[in-house]
C-alpha positions in Angstrom: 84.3 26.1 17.6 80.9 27.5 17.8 81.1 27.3 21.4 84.0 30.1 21.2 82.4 31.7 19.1 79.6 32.5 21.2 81.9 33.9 24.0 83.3 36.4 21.6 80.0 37.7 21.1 79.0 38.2 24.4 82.6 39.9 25.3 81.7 42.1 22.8 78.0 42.7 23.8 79.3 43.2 27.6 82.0 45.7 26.3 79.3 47.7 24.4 77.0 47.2 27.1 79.5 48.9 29.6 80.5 51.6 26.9 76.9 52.5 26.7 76.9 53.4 30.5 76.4 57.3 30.8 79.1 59.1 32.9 78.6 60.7 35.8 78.0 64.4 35.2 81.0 66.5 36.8 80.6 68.5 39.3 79.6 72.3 38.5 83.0 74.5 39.6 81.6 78.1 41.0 83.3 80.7 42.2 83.7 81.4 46.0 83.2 85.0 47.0 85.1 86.1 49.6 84.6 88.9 51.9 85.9 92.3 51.3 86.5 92.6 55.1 88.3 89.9 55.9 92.0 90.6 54.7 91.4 93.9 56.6 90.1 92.2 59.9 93.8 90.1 59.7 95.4 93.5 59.2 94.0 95.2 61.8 94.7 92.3 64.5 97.7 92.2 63.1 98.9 95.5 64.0 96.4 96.0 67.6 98.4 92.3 68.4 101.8 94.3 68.0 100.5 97.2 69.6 99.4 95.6 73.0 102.7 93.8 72.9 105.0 96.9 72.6 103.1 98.3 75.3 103.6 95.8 77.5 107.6 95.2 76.7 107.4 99.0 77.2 105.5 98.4 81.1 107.3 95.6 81.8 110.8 96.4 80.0 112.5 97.3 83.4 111.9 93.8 84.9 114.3 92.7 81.4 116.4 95.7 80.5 118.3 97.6 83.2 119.3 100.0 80.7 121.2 100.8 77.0 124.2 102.0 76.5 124.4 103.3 72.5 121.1 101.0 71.9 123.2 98.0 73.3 120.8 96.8 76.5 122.5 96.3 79.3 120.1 93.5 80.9 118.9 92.8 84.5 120.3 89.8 84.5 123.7 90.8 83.5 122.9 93.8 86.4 122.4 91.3 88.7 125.6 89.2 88.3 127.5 91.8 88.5 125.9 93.6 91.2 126.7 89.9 93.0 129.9 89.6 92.6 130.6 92.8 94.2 127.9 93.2 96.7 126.5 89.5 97.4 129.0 88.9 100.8 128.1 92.3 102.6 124.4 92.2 101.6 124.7 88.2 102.9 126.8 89.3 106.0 123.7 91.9 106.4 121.1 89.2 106.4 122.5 87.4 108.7 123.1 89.8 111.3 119.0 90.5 110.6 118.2 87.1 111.4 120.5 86.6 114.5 118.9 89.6 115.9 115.0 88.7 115.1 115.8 85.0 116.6 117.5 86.9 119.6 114.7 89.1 120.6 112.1 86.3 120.2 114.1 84.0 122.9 114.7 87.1 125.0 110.7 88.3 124.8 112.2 91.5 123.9 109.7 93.5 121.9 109.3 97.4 120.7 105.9 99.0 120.4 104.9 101.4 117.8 104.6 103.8 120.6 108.2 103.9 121.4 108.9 104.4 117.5 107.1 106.8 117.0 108.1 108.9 120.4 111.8 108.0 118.7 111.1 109.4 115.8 109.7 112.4 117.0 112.9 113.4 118.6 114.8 112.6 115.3 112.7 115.2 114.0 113.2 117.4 116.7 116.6 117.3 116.5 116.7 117.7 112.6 114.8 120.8 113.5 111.6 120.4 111.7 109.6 118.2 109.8 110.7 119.4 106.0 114.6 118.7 107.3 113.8 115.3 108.0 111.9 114.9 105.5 115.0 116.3 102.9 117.4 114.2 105.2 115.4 111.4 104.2 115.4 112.0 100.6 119.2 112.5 100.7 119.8 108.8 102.1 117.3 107.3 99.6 114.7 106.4 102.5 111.0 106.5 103.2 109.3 107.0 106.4 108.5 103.4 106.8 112.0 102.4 105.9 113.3 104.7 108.6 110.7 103.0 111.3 111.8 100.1 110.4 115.5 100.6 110.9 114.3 102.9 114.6 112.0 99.9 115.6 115.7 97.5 114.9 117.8 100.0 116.8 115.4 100.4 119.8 115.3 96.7 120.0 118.7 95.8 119.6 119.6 98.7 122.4 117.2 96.8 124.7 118.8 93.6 124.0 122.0 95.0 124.7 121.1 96.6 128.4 119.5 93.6 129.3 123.1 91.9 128.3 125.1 94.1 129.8 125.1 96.8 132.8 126.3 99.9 130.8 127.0 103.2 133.3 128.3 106.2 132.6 130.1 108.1 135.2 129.6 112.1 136.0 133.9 111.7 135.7 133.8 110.1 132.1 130.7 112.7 131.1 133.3 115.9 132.4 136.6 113.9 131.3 134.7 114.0 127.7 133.5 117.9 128.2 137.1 119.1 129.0 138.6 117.0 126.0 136.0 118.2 123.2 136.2 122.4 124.5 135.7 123.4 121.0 132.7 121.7 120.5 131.4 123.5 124.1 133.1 126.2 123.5 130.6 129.3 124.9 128.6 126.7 127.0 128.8 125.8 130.9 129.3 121.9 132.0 126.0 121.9 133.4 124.0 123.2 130.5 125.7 120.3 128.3 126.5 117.2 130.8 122.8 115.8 130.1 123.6 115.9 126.2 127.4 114.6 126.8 126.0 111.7 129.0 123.7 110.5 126.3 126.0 110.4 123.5 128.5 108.5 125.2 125.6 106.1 126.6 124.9 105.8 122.9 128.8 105.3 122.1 129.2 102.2 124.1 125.6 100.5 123.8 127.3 100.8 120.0 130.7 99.0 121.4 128.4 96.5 123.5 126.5 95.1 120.3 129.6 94.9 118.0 130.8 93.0 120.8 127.6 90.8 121.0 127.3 90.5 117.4 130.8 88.7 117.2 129.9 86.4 120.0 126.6 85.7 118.4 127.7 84.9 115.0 130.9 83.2 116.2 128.2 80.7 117.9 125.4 80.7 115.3 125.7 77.7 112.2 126.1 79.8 109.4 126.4 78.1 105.9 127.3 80.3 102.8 127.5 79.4 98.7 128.9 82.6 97.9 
């Protein structure tokens, strides 16, 4: 009995004990100040952030957007697959005819300087009558000089490939056959001042004739694989 006893009090001296423990002090709550600046710093890259961006969908808006129609954009992609479906077989047929002719002047060692463009163009020009006429002609066909030297330097080569293909002559009969047949065109002019001009256009005419010719045999020959 006197042993419980004595346990009771010592519970009860360890429970004072523990009540007589100081707390710990709480912590101090103080007030953060916060910059005046900073909301406006978020503000102001807020708005230069949209700024560089609408500049940039305005640079780069063309490479998206093909166009609007009432506000409605009309997108470059939708551009695309339509300008596909109606244009993708010529523009294909067109590469190909490209690429027939490039490997055919490399196995034939045919070449064409930028001398013998530039002597070509010259009479273009010539002919045109002057400089500014070519230049509007130009214009008119949606073409820039280096386009044009492109498609001379292509035309030059292809008409060497051709008379190294085939032996194309033109007879003084067919050049006066063709003068007698065409008098309205002549008409006021003498045979003799004309038959140099007359010979050359119909030496043009059938190197023409010759490469549609060539071209058929070429592609009918060539391994040509389409997806279109």
């Amino acid at each position: 009995m006197k042993e419980t006893k004595a346990k009771t009090v010592k519970s009860v001296k360890v429970i004072k004990n523990l009540r007589s423990v100081p707390s710990e002090q709480p912590y101090e709550i103080t007030e953060v100040k916060r910059s005046p600046f900073g909301f406006f710093v978020k503000v102001f890259l807020i708005v230069a952030l949209g700024t560089i961006l609408f500049l940039l969908a305005q640079k780069y808006r063309g490479q998206f957007l093909a166009g609007t129609v009432n506000s409605v954009p009309v997108t470059r992609f939708e551009l695309n697959q339509k300008m596909g479906e109606k244009y993708a077989k010529t523009t294909f047929d067109e590469i190909v005819s490209d690429r027939l002719l490039k490997q055919e002047l490399k196995k034939n060692g045919i070449v064409v300087s930028e001398e013998e463009v530039s002597a070509e163009m010259a009479k273009i020009v010539k002919d045109y009558g002057s400089d500014e006429a070519f230049k509007a002609a130009l214009t008119q066909y949606n073409l820039t000089e280096a386009k044009a030297r492109d498609s001379i330097k292509q035309s030059l080569s292809l008409k060497k490939l051709i008379e190294k293909t085939y032996k194309i002559e033109i007879t003084d009969e067919a050049v006066k056959k063709y003068f007698d047949e065409n008098a309205k065109l002549f008409e006021g002019k003498k045979f003799e001042t004309v038959s140099g001009e007359i010979k050359d256009t119909l030496y043009q005419q059938e190197v023409y004739a010759k490469s549609q010719e060539w071209f058929a045999g070429v592609r009918k020959d060539a391994k040509v694989v389409s997806f279109i």
